[in-house]
N, C-alpha and C positions, 0 to 999 in steps of 0.2 A: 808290319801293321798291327795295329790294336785290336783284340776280339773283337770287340761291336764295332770296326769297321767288318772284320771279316763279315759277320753276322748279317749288317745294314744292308753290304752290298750283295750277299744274296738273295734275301730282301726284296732288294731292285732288281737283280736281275730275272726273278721269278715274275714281278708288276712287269717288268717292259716284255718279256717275254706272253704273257697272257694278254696285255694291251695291243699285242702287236695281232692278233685275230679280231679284236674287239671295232666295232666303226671308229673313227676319229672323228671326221665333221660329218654331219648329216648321218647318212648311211652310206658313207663312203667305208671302207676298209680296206684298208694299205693293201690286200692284194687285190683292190680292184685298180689299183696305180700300179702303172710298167715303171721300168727304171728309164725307159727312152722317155716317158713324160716328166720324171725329174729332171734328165738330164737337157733336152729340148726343148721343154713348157710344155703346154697339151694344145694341141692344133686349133687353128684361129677357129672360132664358131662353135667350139664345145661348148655345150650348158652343163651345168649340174650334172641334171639327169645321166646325160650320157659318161662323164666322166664314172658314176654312182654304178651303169651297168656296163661298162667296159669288160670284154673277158681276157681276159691273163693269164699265161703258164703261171705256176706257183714261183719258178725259178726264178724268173722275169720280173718279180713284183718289189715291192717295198719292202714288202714282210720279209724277205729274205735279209734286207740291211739291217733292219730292227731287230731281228732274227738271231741275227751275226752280233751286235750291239750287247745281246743278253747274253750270250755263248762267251763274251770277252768279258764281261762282267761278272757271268760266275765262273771264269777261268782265276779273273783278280781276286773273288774272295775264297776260293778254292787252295791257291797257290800262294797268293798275299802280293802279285805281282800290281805293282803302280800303275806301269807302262799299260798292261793289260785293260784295268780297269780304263784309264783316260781313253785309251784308243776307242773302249765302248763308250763312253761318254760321248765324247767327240763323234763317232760315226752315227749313235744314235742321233743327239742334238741334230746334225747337219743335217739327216735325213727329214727328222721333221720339221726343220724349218723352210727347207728345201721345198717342201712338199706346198708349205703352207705359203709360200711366198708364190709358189707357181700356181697355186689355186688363187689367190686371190689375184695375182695376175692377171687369171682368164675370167673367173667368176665372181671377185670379191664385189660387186654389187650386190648380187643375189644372195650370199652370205651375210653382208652387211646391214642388209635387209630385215633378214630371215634370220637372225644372231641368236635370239629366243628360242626358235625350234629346235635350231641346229646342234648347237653344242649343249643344251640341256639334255643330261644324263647320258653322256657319253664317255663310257668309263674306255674307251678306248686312249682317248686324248688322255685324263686322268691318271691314268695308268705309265704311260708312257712316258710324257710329260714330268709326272710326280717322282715315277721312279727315276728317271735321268737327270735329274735337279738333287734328290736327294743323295743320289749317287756321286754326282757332283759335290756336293757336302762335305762326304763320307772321306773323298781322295783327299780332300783338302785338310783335314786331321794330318797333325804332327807324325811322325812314326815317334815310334816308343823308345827312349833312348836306355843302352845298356845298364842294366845297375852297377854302381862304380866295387870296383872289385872282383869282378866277375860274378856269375849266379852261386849265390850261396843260398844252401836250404836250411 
């Protein structure tokens, strides 16, 4: 890979990694989301609120995928692995969309609603979001190809 990808995607991996404590919508923060609400939606009759004060092992939560998502992204600009990086891309992306698609599921009135309050200055989303998009970016850069002849100094 090329220096300023290495660079970029540590970059991101530092934003996704710090977004991943930050709220996302509202005052929501991915560890206040289990992984059984990603994986099963969140139980009929949730509001907001409750989804907002849910309590959650640390293990158990979102922040652990997001978590994982940054750890594999500065594993890719550490090492210069590809695979690396997409895997965090990928797990990261999925998890937040994951997320987003099962809250609006259960509560996207109330979101839709409330659109103004919610996502205004929430560097959690931001963060996350910005860095897994740019990170996305970054894989997408060519690799660098040999110089013909071998390295000559």
């Amino acid at each position: 890979m090329r220096t300023f990808v290495h660079l970029v995607l540590f970059a991101c991996a530092i934003a996704v990694a710090v977004g991943a404590f930050l709220p996302i919508v509202g005052e929501i923060r991915p560890s206040d989301v289990a992984l059984v609400d990603l994986r099963d939606g969140f139980p009929a009759g949730f509001t907001f609120d409750q989804v907002e004060n849910q309590a959650v092992v640390f293990y158990m939560s979102m922040t652990v995928l997001l978590l994982s998502a940054a750890v594999l992204l500065l594993v890719a600009a550490l090492v210069g692995s590809r695979a690396a990086g997409w895997l965090g891309v990928i797990v990261g992306i999925g998890t937040t969309a994951v997320f987003l698609w099962r809250l609006d599921d259960r509560v996207g009135d109330f979101v839709r609603d409330n659109y103004d309050n919610l996502l205004s200055g929430h560097w959690g989303l931001y963060l996350v979001g910005g860095g897994l998009i740019i990170a996305l970016l970054a894989l997408l850069v060519p690799k660098e190809r040999p110089a013909p002849g071998g390295n000559r100094l």
